[in-house]
C-alpha positions as a Markdown table, in Angstrom:
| # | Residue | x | y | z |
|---|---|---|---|---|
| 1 | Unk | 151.9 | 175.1 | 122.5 |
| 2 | Unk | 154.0 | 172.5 | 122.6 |
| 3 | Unk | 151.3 | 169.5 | 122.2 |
| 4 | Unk | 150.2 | 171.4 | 119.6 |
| 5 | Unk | 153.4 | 172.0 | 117.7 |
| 6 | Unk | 154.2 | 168.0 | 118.0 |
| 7 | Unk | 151.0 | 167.6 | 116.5 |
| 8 | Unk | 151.6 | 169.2 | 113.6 |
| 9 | Unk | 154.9 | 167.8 | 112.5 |
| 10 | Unk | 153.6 | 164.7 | 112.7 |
| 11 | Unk | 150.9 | 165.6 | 110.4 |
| 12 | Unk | 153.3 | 166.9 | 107.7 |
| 13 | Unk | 155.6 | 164.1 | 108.9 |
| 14 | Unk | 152.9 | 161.6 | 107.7 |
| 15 | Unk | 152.2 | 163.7 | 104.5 |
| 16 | Unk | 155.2 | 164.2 | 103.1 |
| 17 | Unk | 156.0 | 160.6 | 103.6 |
| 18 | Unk | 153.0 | 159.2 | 102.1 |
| 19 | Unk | 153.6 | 161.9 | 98.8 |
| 20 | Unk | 157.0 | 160.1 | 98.7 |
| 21 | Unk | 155.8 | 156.5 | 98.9 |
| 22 | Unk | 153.5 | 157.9 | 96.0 |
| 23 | Unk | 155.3 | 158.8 | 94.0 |
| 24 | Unk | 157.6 | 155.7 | 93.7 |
| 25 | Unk | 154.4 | 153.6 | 93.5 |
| 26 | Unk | 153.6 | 155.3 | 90.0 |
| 27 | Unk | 156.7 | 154.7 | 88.8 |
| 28 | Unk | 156.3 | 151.1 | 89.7 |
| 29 | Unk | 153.6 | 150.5 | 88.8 |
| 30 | Unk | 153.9 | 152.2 | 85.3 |
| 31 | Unk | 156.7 | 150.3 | 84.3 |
| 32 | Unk | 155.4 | 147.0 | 85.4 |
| 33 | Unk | 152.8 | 147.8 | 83.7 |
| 34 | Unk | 154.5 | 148.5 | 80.2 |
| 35 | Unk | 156.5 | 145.5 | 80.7 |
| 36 | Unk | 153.5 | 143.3 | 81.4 |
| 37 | Unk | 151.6 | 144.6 | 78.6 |
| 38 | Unk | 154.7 | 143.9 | 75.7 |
| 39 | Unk | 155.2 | 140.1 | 77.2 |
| 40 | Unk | 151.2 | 139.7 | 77.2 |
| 41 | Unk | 151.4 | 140.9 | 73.7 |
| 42 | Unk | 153.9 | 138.4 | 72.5 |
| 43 | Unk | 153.1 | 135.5 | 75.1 |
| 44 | Unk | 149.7 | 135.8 | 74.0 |
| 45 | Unk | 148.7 | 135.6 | 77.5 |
| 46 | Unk | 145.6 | 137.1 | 78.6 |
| 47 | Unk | 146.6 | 137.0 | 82.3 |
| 48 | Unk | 150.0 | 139.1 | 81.3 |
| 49 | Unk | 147.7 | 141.3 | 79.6 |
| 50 | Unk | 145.5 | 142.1 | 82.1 |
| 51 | Unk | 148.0 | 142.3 | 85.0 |
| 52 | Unk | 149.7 | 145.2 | 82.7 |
| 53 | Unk | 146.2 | 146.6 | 82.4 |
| 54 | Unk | 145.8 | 146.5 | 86.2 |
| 55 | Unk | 149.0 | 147.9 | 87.1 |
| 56 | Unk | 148.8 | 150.9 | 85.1 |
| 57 | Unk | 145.1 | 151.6 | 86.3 |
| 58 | Unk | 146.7 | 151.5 | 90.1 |
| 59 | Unk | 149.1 | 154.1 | 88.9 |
| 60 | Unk | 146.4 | 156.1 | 88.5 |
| 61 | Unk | 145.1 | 155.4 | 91.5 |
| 62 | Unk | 148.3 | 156.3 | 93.3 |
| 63 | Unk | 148.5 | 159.6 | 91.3 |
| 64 | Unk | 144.9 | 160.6 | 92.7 |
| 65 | Unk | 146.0 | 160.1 | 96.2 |
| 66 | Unk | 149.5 | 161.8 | 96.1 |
| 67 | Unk | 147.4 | 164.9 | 94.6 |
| 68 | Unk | 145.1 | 164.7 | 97.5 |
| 69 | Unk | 147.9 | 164.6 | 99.6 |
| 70 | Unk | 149.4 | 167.5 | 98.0 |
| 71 | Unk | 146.2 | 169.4 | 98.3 |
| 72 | Unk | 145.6 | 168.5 | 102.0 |
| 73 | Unk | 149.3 | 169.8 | 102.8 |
| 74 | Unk | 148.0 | 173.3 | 102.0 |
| 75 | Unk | 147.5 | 175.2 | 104.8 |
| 76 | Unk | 144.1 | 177.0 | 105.9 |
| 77 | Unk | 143.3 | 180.6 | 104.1 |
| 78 | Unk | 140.3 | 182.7 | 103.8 |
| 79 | Unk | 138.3 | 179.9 | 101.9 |
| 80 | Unk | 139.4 | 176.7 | 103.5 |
| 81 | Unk | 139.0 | 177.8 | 107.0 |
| 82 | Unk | 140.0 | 174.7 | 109.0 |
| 83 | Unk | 142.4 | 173.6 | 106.3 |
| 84 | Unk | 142.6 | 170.9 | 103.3 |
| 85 | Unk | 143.1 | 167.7 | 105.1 |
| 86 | Unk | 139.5 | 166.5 | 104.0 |
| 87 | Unk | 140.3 | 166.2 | 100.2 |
| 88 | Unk | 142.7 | 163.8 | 101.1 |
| 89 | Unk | 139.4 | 161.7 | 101.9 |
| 90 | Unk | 138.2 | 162.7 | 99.1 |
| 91 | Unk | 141.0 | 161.6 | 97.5 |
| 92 | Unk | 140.4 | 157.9 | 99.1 |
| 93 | Unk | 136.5 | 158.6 | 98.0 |
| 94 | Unk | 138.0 | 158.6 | 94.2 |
| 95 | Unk | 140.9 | 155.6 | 94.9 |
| 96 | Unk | 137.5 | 153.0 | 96.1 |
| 97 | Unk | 135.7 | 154.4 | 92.8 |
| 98 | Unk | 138.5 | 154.1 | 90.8 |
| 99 | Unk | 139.0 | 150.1 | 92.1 |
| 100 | Unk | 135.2 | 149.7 | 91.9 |
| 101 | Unk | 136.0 | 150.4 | 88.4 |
| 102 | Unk | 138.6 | 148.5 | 87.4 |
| 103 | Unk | 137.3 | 145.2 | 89.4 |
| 104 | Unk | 134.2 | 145.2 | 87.4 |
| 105 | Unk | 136.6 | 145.7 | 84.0 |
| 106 | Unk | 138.7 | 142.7 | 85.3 |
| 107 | Unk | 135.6 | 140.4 | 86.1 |
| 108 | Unk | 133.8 | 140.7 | 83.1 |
| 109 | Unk | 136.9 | 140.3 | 80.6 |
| 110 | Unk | 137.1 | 137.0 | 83.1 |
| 111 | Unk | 134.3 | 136.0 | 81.8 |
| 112 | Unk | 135.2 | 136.6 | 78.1 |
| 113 | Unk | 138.3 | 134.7 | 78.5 |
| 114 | Unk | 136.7 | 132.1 | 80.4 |
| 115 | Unk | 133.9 | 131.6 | 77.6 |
| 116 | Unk | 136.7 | 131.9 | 75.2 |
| 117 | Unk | 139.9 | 130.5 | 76.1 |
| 118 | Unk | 143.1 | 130.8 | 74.9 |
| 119 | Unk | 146.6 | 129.1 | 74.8 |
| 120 | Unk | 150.0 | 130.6 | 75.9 |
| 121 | Unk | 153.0 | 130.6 | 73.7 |
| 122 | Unk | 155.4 | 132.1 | 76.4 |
| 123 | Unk | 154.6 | 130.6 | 79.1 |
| 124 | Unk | 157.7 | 130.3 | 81.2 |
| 125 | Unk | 158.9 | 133.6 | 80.1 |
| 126 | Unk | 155.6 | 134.9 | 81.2 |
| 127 | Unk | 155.8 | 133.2 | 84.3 |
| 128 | Unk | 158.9 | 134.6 | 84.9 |
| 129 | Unk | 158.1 | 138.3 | 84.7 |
| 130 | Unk | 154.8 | 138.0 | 86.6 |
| 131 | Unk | 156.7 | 136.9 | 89.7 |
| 132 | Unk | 159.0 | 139.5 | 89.7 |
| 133 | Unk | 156.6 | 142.1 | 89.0 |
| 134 | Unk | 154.7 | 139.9 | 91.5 |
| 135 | Unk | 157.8 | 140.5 | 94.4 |
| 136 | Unk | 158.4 | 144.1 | 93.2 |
| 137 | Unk | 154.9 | 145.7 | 93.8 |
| 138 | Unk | 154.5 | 143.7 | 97.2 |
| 139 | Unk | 157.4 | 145.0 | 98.4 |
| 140 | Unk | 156.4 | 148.5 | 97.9 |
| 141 | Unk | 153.1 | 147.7 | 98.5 |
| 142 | Unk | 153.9 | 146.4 | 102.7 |
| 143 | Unk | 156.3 | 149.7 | 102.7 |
| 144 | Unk | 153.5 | 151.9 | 101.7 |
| 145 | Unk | 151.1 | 149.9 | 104.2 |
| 146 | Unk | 153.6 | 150.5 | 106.9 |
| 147 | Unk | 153.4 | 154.3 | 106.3 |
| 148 | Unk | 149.8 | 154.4 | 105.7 |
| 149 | Unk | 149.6 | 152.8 | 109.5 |
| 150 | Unk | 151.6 | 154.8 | 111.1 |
| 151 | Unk | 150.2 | 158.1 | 110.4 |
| 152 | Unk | 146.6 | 156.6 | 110.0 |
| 153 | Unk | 146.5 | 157.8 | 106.3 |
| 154 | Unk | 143.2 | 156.4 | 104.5 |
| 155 | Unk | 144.1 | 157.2 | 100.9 |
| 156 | Unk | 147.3 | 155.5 | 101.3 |
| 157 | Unk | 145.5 | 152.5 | 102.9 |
| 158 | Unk | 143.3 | 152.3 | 101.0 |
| 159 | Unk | 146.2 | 152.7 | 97.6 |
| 160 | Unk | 148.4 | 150.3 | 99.6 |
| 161 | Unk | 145.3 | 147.5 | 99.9 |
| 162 | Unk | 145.3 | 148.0 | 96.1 |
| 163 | Unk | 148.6 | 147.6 | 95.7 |
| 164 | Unk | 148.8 | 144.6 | 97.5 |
| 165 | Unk | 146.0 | 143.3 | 95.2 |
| 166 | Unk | 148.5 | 143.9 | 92.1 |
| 167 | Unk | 151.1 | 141.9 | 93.7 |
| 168 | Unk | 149.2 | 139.2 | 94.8 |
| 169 | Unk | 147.4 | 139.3 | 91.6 |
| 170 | Unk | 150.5 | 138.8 | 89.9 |
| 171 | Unk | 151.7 | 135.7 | 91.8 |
| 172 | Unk | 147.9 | 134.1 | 91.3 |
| 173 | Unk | 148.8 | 135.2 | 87.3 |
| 174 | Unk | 151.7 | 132.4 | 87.9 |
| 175 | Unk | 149.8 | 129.9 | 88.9 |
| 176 | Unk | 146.8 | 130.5 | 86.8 |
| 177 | Unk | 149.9 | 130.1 | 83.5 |
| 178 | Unk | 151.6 | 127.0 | 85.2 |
| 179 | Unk | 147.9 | 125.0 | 85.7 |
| 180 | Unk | 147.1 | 126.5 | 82.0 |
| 181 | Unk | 150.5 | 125.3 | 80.6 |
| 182 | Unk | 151.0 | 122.3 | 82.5 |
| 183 | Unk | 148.0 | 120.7 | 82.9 |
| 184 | Unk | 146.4 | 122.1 | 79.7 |
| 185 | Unk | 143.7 | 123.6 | 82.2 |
| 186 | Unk | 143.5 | 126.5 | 80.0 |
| 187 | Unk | 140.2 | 128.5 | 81.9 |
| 188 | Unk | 142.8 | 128.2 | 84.8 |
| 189 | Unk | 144.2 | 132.0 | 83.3 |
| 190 | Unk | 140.4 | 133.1 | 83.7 |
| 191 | Unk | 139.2 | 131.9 | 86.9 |
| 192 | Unk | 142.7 | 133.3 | 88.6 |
| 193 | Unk | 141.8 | 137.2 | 87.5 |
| 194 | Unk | 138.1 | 136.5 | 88.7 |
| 195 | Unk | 139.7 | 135.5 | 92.4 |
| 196 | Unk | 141.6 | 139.1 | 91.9 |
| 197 | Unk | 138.5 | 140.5 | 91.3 |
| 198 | Unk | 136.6 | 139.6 | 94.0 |
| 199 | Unk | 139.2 | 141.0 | 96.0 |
| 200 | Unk | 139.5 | 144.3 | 94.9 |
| 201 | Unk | 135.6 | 145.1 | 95.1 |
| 202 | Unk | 135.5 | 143.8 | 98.6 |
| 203 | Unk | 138.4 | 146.1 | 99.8 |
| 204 | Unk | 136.9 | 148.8 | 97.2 |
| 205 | Unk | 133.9 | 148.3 | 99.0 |
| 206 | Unk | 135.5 | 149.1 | 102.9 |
| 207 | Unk | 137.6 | 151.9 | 101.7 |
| 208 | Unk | 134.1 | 153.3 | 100.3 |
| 209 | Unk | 132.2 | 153.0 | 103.5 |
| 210 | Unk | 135.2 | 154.4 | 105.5 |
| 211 | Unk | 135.6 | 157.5 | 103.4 |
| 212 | Unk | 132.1 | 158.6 | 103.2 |
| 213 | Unk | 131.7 | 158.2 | 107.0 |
| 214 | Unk | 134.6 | 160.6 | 107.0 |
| 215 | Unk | 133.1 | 162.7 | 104.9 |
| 216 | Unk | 130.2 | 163.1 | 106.3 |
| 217 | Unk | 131.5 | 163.8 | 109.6 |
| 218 | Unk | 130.5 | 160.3 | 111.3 |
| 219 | Unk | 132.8 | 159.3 | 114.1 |
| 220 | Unk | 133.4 | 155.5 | 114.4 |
| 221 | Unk | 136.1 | 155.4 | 117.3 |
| 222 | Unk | 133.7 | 155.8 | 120.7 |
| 223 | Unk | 137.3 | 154.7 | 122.8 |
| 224 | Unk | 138.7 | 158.0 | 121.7 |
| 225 | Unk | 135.8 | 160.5 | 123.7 |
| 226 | Unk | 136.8 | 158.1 | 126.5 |
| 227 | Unk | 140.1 | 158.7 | 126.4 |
| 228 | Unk | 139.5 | 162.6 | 126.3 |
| 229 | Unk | 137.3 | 162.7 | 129.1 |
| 230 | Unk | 139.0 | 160.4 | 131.2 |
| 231 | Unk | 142.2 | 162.6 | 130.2 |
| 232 | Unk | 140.9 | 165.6 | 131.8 |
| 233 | Unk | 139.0 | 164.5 | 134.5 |
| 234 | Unk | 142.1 | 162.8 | 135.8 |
| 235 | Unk | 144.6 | 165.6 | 134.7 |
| 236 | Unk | 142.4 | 168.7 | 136.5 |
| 237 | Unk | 140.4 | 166.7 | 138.7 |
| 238 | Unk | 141.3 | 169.3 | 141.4 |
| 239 | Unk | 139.8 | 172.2 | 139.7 |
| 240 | Unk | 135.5 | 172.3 | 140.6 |
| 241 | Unk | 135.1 | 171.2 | 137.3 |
| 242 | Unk | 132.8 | 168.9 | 134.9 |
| 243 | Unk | 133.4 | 167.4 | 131.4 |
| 244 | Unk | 129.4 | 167.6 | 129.9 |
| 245 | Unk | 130.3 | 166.2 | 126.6 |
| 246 | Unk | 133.2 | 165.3 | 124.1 |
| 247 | Unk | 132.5 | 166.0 | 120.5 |
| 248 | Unk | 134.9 | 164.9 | 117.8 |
| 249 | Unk | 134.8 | 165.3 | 113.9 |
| 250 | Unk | 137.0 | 163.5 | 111.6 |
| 251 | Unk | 138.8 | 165.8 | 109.0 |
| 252 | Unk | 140.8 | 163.4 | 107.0 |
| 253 | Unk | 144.4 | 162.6 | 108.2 |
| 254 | Unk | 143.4 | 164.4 | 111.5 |
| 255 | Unk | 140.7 | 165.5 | 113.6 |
| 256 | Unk | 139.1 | 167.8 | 115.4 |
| 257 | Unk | 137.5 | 168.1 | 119.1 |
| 258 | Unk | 135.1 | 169.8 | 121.2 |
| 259 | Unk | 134.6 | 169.8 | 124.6 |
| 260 | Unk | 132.2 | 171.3 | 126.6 |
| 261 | Unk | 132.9 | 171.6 | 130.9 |
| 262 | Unk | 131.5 | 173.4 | 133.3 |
| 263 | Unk | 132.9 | 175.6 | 135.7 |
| 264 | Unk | 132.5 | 177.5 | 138.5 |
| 265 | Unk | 131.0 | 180.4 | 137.5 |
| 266 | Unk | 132.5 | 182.9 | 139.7 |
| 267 | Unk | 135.6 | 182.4 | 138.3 |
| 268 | Unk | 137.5 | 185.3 | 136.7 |
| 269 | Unk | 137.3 | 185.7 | 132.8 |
| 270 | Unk | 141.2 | 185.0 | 132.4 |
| 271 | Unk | 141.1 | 181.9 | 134.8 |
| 272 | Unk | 138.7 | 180.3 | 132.5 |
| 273 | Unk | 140.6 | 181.3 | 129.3 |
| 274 | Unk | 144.2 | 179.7 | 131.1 |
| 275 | Unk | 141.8 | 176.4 | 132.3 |
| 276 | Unk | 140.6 | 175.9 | 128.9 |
| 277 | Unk | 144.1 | 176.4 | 127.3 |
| 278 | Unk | 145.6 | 174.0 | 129.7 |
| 279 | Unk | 142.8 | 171.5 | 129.0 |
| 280 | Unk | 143.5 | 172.1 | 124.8 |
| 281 | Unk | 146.9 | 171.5 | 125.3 |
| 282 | Unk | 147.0 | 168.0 | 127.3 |
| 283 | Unk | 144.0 | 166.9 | 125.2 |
| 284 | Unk | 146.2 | 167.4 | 122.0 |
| 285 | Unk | 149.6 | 166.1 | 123.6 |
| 286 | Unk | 147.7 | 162.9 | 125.0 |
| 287 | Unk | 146.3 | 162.6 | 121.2 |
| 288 | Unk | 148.6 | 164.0 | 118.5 |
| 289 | Unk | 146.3 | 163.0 | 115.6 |
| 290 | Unk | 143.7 | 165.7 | 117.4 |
| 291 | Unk | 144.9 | 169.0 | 115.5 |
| 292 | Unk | 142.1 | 171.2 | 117.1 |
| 293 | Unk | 140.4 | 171.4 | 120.0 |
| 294 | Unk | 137.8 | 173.8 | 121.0 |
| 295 | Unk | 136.8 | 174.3 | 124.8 |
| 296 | Unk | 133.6 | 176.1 | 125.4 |
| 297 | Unk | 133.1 | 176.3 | 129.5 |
| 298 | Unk | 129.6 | 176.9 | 131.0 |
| 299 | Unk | 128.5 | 177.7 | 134.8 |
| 300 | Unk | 128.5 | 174.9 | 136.7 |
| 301 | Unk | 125.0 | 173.5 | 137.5 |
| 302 | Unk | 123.9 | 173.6 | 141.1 |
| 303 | Unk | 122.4 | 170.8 | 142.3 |
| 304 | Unk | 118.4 | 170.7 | 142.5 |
| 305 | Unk | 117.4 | 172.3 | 145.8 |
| 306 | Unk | 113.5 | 172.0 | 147.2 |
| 307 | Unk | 111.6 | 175.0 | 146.6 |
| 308 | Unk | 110.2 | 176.4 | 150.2 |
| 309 | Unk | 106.7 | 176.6 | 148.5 |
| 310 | Unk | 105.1 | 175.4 | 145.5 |
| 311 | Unk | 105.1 | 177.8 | 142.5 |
| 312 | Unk | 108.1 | 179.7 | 144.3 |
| 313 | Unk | 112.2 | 179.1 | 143.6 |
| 314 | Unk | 114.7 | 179.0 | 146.6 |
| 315 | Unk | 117.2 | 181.8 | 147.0 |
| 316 | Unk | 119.8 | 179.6 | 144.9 |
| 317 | Unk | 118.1 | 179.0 | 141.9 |
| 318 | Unk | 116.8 | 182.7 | 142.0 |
| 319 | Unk | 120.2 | 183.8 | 141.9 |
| 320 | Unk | 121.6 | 181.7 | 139.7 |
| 321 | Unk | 119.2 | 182.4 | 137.6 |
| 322 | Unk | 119.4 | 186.4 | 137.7 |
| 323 | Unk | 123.3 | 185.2 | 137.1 |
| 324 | Unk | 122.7 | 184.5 | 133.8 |
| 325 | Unk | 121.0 | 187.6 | 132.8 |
């Protein structure tokens, strides 16, 4: 029980921390975003203008993954059996869409600009609020990264890779307005938002592939069914026991195993039941991330014995067979 109730503080430790971090990466990124936007508009810059753009399209990024992390708090009821935590894969489905999105927007108003050029009139001033939008959404963007690791979050991964994008995007929005202003290299505003863009399809593209694996139940960690196995084969390796297999499911922020073993089938009914709560409880305490594990036992197998004549079964397989009527 107690595996079990350390598991799930952890999850709701991990979710309520990633709703915070959020929620004060809207907010960020909203008002950077407004700022950007008036000193693009008076600047004349197209790289302000599109950073401003950017920033409050990853707002609404963030905002789809602190609902999916609000939805996948909920807890299990008569529909959702197992519980919510998938959306919130779901939810990092939407955020790799959404980027998808606004990376082909970016690249092909690149273009545009790079076809048709255009000088700054601001150019310091716009440097000068690009880098500290620049150092203000990196900031929150390694905090939210942090989080996101720690309780193996995708949706806030994959919001924080974005975010990370917007910063960095920003500081290449410098550089591209210094080489523009200073060295009258004015496609330099262009080719620095095309860089952005290739980097926010390719970690679109990852967060994609990750949550539809997830969602489609595909399990991509094989060192984890060691770890199970190995776990209880070491932890009741006095009992006659056997792990036949270790099946696990990913359901979003956590997951979900099955383990099949086999026992000695002469074992009393309530034995089995205390065996396979034991095994339940270690497998969750050695895992935390695990929130459910299912133990179905089956008779042990006897070895294969030779018959005493052909066409006709030994005494042992006869009565393990009758056994199982």
């Amino acid at each position: 029980m107690a595996g079990s109730q350390s598991s799930a503080n952890l999850i709701n430790e991990g979710i309520l921390a990633g709703q915070k971090i959020a929620k004060a990466s809207i907010v960020t990124l909203i008002s950077i975003g407004i700022v950007e936007l008036v000193i693009g508009h008076i600047s004349g810059s197209v790289v302000a203008t599109a950073d401003g753009t950017d920033s409050l399209s990853d707002a609404m990024i963030s905002f789809i993954v602190l609902l999916g992390l609000r939805i996948a708090h909920k807890p299990a009821d008569k529909t959702f059996h197992f519980g919510y935590h998938k959306v919130e894969s779901f939810a990092a489905l939407m955020a790799a869409i959404g980027m998808v999105v606004i990376g082909s927007v970016i690249l092909y108003h690149s273009y545009d600009v790079l076809t048709h050029p255009h000088e700054i009139k601001q150019p310091i001033l716009t440097m000068v609020v690009l880098g500290a939008a620049g150092a203000v959404s990196l900031h929150r963007a390694f905090q939210m990264k942090k989080i996101a690791d720690k309780y193996d979050i995708l949706s806030l991964k994959t919001d924080a890779k974005n975010s990370i994008k917007d910063g960095s995007a920003s500081v290449i929005g410098v550089f591209s307005v210094f080489v523009a202003s200073q060295f009258r290299f004015i496609q330099a505003d262009a080719i620095g938002r095309m860089i952005i863009a290739g980097y926010i399809l390719s970690v679109s593209y990852v967060s994609l592939k990750r949550s539809s694996l997830i969602l489609v139940d595909s399990w991509q960690n094989p060192k984890v069914t060691d770890i199970v196995r190995k776990t209880i084969e070491e932890k009741f390796g006095y009992e006659p026991m056997k792990v036949r297999s270790v099946l696990l499911r990913p359901t979003g922020i956590v997951s979900q195993a099955e383990v099949h073993i086999e026992v000695d089938g002469s074992k009393p009914l309530t034995e089995v039941e205390s065996l396979s709560s034991e095994i339940a409880m270690e497998v969750r305490s050695k895992i935390p991330t695990i929130a459910r594990v299912s133990v179905v036992p089956h008779s042990l197998r006897p070895p294969p014995t030779t018959p005493s004549k052909v066409g006709t079964p030994s005494r042992k397989w006869s009565g393990m067979f009758s056994s199982k009527k």
